[in-house]
N, C-alpha and C positions, 0 to 999 in steps of 0.2 A: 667617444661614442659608447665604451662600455658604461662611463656612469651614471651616463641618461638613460642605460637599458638598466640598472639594477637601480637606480633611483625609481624608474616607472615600476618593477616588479615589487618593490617596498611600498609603494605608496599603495598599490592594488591588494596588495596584502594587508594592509593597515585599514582598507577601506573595507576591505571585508571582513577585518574582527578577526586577522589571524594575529596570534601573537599577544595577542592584549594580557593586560592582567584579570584574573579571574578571580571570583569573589571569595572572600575566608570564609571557614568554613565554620559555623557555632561549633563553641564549644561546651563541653560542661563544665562547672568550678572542677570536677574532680579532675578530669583530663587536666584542665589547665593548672592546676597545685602539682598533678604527676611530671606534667611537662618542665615546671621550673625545679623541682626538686631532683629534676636528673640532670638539667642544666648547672646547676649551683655545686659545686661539688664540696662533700661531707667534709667535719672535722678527719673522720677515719682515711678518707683520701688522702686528705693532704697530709696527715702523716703518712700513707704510705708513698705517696711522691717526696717527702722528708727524705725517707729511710733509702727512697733509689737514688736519690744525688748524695749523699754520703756514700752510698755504693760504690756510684758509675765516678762519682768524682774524686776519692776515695783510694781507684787503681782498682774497683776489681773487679771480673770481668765482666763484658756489656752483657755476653747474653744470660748470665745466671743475674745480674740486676737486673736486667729488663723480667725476666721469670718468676724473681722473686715478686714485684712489684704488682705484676698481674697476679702472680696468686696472693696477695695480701691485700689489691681490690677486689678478687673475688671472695674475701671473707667478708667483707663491710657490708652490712647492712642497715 
């Protein structure tokens, strides 16, 4: 009984456009180069994720390489 009552509640919802997917939204090329170039990550990243697993792998301790490694993506630009 309850799967005829949440099968009917789904289908009434479905029938009304609840839930659906919604349409993308344009982009501009600039957005869109901004969006993959923050996706993709830099040479200067991956050395600094280099430089944490020689750290963290290394022996030494998590939270000064986890610290280091944020502050040395915060200098990549």
């Amino acid at each position: 009984m309850r799967a005829a009552i949440i099968a009917g509640l789904m289908s009434v919802g479905l029938l009304a456009g609840c839930g659906g997917v919604e349409a993308p939204e344009d982009l501009s090329q600039e957005e869109a180069d901004r969006i993959i170039e923050m996706a993709v990550p830099s040479p200067c990243t991956d050395a600094c994720d280099a430089k944490y697993y020689q750290c963290y792998y290394g022996g030494g301790d998590p939270y000064y390489c986890t610290s280091y490694r944020a502050f040395c993506i915060s200098q990549c630009k």
